[in-house]
C-alpha positions as CSV (number, residue, x, y, z in Angstrom):
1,X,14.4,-29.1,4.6
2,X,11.7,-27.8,2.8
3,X,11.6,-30.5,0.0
4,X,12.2,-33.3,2.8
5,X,8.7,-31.6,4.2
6,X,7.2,-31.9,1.2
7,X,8.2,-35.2,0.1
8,X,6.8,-36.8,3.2
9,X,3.6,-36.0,2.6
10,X,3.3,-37.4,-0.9
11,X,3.8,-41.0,-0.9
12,X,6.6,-42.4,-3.1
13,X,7.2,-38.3,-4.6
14,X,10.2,-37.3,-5.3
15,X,10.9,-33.4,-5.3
16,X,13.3,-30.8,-6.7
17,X,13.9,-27.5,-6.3
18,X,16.1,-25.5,-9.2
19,X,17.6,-22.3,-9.4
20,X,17.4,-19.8,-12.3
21,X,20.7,-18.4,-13.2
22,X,21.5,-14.4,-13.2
23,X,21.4,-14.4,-16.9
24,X,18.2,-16.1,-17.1
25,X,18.7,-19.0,-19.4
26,X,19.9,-22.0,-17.5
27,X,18.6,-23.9,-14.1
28,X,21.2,-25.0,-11.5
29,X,20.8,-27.2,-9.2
30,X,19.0,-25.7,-5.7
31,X,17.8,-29.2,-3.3
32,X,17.0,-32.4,-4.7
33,X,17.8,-34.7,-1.6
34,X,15.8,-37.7,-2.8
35,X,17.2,-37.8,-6.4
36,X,19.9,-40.1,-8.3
37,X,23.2,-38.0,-8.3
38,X,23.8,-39.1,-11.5
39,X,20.1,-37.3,-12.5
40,X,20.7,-34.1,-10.9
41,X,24.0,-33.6,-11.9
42,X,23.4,-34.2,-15.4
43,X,20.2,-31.9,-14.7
44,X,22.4,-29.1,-13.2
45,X,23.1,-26.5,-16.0
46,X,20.4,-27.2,-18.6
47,X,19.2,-24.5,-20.5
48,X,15.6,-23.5,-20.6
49,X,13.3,-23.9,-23.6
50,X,10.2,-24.5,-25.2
51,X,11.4,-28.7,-25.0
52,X,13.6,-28.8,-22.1
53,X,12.0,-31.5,-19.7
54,X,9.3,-30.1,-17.1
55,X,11.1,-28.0,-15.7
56,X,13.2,-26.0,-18.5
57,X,9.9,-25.3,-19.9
58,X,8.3,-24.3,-16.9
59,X,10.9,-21.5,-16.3
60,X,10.8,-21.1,-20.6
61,X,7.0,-20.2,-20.5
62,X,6.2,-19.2,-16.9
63,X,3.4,-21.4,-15.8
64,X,3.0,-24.8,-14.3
65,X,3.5,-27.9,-16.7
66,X,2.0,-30.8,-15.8
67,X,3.6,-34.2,-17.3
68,X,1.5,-37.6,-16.7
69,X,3.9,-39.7,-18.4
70,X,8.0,-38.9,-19.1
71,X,7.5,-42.0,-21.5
72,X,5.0,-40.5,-24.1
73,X,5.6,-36.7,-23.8
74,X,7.1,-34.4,-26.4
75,X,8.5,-31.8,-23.6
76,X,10.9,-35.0,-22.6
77,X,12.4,-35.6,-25.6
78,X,15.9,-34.8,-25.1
79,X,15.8,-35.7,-21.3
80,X,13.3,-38.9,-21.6
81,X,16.3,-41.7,-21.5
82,X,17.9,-40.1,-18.8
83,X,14.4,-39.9,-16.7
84,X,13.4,-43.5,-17.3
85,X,16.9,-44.9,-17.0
86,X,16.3,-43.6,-12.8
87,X,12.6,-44.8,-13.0
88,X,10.9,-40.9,-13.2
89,X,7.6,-41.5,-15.1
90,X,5.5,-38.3,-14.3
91,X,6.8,-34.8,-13.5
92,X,4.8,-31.5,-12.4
93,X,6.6,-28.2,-12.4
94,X,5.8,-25.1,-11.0
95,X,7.5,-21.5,-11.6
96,X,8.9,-20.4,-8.1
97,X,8.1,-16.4,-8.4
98,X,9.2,-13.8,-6.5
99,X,7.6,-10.8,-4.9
100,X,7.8,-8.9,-8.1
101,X,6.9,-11.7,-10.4
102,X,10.2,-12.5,-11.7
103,X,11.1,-16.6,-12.3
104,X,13.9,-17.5,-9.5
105,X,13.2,-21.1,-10.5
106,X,11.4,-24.1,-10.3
107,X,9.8,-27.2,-7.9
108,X,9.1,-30.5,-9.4
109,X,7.7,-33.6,-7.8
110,X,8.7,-36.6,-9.5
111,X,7.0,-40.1,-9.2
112,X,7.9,-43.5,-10.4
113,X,5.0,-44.3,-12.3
114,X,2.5,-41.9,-14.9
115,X,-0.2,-40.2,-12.8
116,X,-2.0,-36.8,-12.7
117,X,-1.9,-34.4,-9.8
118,X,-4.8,-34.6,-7.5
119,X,-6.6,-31.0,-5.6
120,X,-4.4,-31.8,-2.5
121,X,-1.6,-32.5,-4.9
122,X,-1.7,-29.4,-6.4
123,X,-3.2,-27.3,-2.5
124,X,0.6,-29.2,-1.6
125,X,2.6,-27.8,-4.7
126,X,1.0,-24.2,-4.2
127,X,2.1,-23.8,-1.0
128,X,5.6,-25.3,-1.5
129,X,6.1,-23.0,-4.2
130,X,5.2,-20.1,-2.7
131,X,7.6,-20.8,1.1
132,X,10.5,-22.1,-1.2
133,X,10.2,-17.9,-3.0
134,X,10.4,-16.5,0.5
135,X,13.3,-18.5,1.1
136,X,15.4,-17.7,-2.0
137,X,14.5,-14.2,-2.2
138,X,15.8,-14.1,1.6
139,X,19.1,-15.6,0.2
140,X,19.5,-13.5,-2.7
141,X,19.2,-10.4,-0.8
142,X,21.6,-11.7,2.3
143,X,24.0,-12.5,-0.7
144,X,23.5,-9.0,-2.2
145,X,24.3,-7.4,1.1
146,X,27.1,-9.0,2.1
147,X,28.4,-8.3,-2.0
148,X,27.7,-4.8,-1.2
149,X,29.1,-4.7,2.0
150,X,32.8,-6.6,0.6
151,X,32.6,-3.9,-2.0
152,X,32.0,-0.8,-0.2
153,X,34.7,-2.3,2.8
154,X,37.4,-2.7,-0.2
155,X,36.2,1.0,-1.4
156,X,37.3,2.2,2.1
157,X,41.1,-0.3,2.7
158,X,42.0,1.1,-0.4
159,X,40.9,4.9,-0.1
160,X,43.6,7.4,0.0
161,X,41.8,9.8,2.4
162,X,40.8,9.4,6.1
163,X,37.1,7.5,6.4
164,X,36.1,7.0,9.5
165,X,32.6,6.3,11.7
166,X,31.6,7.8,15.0
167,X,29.2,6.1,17.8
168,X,26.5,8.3,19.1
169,X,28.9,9.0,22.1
170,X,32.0,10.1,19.8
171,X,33.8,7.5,20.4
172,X,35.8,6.2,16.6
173,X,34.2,3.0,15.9
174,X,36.3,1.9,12.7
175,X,39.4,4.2,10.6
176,X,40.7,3.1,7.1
177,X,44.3,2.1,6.8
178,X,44.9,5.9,4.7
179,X,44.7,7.1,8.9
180,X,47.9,6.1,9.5
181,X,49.8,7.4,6.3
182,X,47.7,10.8,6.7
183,X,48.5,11.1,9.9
184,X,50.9,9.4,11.5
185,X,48.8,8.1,14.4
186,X,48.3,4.1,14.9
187,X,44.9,3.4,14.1
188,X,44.8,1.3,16.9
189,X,45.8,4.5,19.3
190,X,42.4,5.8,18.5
191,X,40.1,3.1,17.8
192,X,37.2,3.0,20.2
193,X,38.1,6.2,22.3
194,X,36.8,9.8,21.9
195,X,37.4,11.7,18.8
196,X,37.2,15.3,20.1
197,X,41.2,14.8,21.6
198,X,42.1,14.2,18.0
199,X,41.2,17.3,16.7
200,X,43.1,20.3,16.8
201,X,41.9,22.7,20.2
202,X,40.8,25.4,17.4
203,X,38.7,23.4,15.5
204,X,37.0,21.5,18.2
205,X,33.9,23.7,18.5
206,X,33.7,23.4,14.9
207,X,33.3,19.5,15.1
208,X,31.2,19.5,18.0
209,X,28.8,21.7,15.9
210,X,29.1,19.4,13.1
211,X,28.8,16.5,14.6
212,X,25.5,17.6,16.1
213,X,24.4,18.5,12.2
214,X,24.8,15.2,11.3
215,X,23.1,13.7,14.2
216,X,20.2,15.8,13.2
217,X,20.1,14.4,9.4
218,X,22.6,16.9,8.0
219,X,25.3,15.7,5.5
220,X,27.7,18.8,5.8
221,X,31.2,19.6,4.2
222,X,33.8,20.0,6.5
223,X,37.4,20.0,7.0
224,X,38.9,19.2,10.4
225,X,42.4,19.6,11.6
226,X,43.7,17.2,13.8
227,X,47.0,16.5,16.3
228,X,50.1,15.3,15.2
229,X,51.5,12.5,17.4
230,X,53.6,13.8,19.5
């Protein structure tokens, strides 16, 4: 969406967005709706470098390369057939940075014949550059979180004690599979009711005292007895 944004207002531009790869030596293909298939696939994957097109040497050196003309320019050596072949004359790449300066990648506007970028050309790059970082970080981190959370949820199936969350009312709001071979009891007996029949009568004023600890910001060591079923 935002390169669609961007490419209609810049007359007969084509833009690109690519991705810098976790180990930080190859660009991967992030939006190029307006581009030859053929192009971006073959683009998809390149490493960076001092000579690798615009936009390999963008993320290479960190700053914004500005090509008039794919034809005559050294930077396109390796990548100038492929460029003319779809009719790409001029290229201008920008570094897309995130908050803590770090390359996550590039934006390119391509045009079908040499020019040089004009202020509103490069007012227009700016700002594309900076919403397309708020929009990859956003993703990296939603990515991160649900990594973490498929890791820590596989931490827990496979544990072989009892974890298990309370609700700010005691109810159980989730038990790990190890409940049932600990215990005995069907997860699903106690699954969203209160937790203080589970525990053994002479331990219950224990976990009501505990359970207040934690609601105040404690992390205490406990153990608990609980019922068998009956």
């Amino acid at each position: 969406k935002l390169v669609r944004l961007i490419e209609a207002q810049s007359d007969g531009m084509l833009g690109s967005i690519l991705l810098l790869d976790e180990e930080g030596l190859h660009l991967r293909h992030g939006a190029s709706p307006s581009l030859p298939d053929e192009y971006t696939g073959a683009v998809d994957g390149a490493a960076i470098g001092p000579l690798s097109g615009s936009c390999g040497t963008v993320a290479f050196r960190r700053e914004p390369v500005i090509v008039e003309d794919i034809a005559a320019d050294p930077l396109w050596e390796h990548w100038r057939d492929l460029a003319l072949r779809h009719g790409l004359r001029a290229c201008w790449s920008t570094p897309i940075v995130s908050k803590d300066a770090l390359v996550l990648g590039t934006f390119a506007m391509y045009y079908g014949s040499p020019r040089l970028p004009a202020k509103e050309d490069l007012e227009l790059i700016e700002r594309a550059t900076h919403i397309a970082g708020i929009a990859i970080e956003r993703e990296q981190a939603e990515q991160a979180l649900r990594a973490s959370e498929e890791k820590y949820r596989n931490l827990v199936d496979t544990a072989q004690d009892v974890i298990y969350t309370l609700g700010l009312d005691a109810t159980l709001t989730s038990l790990n599979p190890a409940f049932e071979s600990v215990t005995g009891w069907k997860r699903d007996d106690w699954l969203g009711k209160n937790f203080g029949p589970l525990v053994h009568p002479d331990d219950l004023d224990m976990a009501i005292d505990l359970f207040r600890r934690v609601l105040a910001g404690e992390s205490p060591t406990y153990e608990l007895r609980i019922k068998k079923p009956s």
